[in-house]
Steps between C-alpha positions, in 0.01 A plus 500: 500500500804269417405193603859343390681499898172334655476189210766293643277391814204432303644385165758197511670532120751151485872512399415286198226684378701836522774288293263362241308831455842661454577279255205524255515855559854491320408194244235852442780716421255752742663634783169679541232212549405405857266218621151530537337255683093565527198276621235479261159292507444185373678163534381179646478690840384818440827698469810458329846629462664655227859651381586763235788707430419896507748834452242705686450508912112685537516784802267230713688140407735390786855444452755256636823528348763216595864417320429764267153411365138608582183330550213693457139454674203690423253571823231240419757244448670597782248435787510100333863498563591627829710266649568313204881322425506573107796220381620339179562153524601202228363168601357199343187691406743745299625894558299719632410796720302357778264731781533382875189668592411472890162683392347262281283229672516243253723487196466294175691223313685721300589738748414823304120491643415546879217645664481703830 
């Protein structure tokens, strides 16, 4: 199943994060990395968000490709981020990819923790 012309709806990647993941991608000099963004356990509320560059999409991760990069999700992180805005934003608090995550019922400080 290709879930890449149903993401759009359900995945909100930003302008500025395509930009800034575009970017590292070529400070990489690796035309093949995409970005994985995954939910794991653990953080001050019970789940947190994470980011790593990977050359390999798995058969059951969803992609959204936008301005010539892809995200990847892999199914358990994906039920977490349904409806999410992912965004890159540089702010007093510094640069960073930040998770708008309509999901989570209560976020932490730090904003890379939430729990649903």
């Amino acid at each position: 199943m290709d879930a890449v012309a149903e993401t759009p709806e359900v995945l909100f990647f930003s302008d500025s994060a395509v930009n800034k993941v575009r970017e590292l991608i070529a400070e990489e000099g690796n035309p093949d990395l995409k970005l994985r963004v995954f939910v794991s356990g653990g953080g001050c509320s019970g789940f947190q968000y994470g980011f790593t560059f990977d050359e390999i999409a798995n058969d059951d991760d969803t992609l959204v490709v936008k301005g010539g990069v892809t995200l990847l999700i892999d199914p358990m992180s994906y039920q977490y981020l349904v409806g999410a805005e992912i965004d890159y934003s540089e702010g007093l608090e510094g640069a960073q990819f930040v998770i708008k995550n309509p999901n989570a019922t209560s976020t932490c400080g730090c904003g890379s923790s939430f729990s649903v």
